[in-house]
N, C-alpha and C positions, 0 to 999 in steps of 0.2 A: 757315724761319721763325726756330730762335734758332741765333746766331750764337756759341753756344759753344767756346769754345776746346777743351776737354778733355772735350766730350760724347761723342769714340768712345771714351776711355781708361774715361769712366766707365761708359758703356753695355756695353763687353765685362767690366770689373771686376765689374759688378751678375751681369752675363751667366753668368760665371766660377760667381760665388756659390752659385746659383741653380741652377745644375748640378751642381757640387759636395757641395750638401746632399741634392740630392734623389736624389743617385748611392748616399751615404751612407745615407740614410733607405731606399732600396730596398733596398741591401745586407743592411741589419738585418732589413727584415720577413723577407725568402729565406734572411735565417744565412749568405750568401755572402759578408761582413765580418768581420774580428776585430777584437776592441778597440783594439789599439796601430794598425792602418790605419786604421781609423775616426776616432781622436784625430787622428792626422797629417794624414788627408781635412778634418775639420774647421777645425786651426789654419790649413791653406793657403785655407779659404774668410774664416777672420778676418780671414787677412794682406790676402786681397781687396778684403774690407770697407772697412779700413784705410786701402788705397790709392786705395779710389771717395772715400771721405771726404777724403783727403789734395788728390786734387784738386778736390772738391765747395768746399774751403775754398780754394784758390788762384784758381779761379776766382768764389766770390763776394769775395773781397777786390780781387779784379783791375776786378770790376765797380762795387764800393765809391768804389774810388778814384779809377775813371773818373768819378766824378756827383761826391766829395768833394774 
């Protein structure tokens, strides 16, 4: 149905996220995390974030431009 260009970069990006936090938030409730892996686990789900956004915005500009 959509003919997105960058739906599997953003769908594994989300993906990524998703797993990352909840890898982190398991860690914490068991104590099997320490702080400085924890921070580091998290900045590398921001940087994911980042990147689904990154192409979230290329491709609605790309879509933009096709109609404008």
């Amino acid at each position: 149905m959509s003919n997105l260009k960058y739906k599997e970069k953003i769908t594994d990006d989300l993906t990524d996220t998703y797993e990352i936090i909840k890898s982190v938030g398991r860690g914490i409730e068991t104590g099997k995390i320490d702080p400085r892996s924890a921070i580091t686990n998290l900045a590398e789900a921001l940087r994911k974030l980042d990147s689904a956004k990154y192409f979230i915005d290329r491709e609605w500009n790309e879509l933009f431009h096709m109609w404008y």
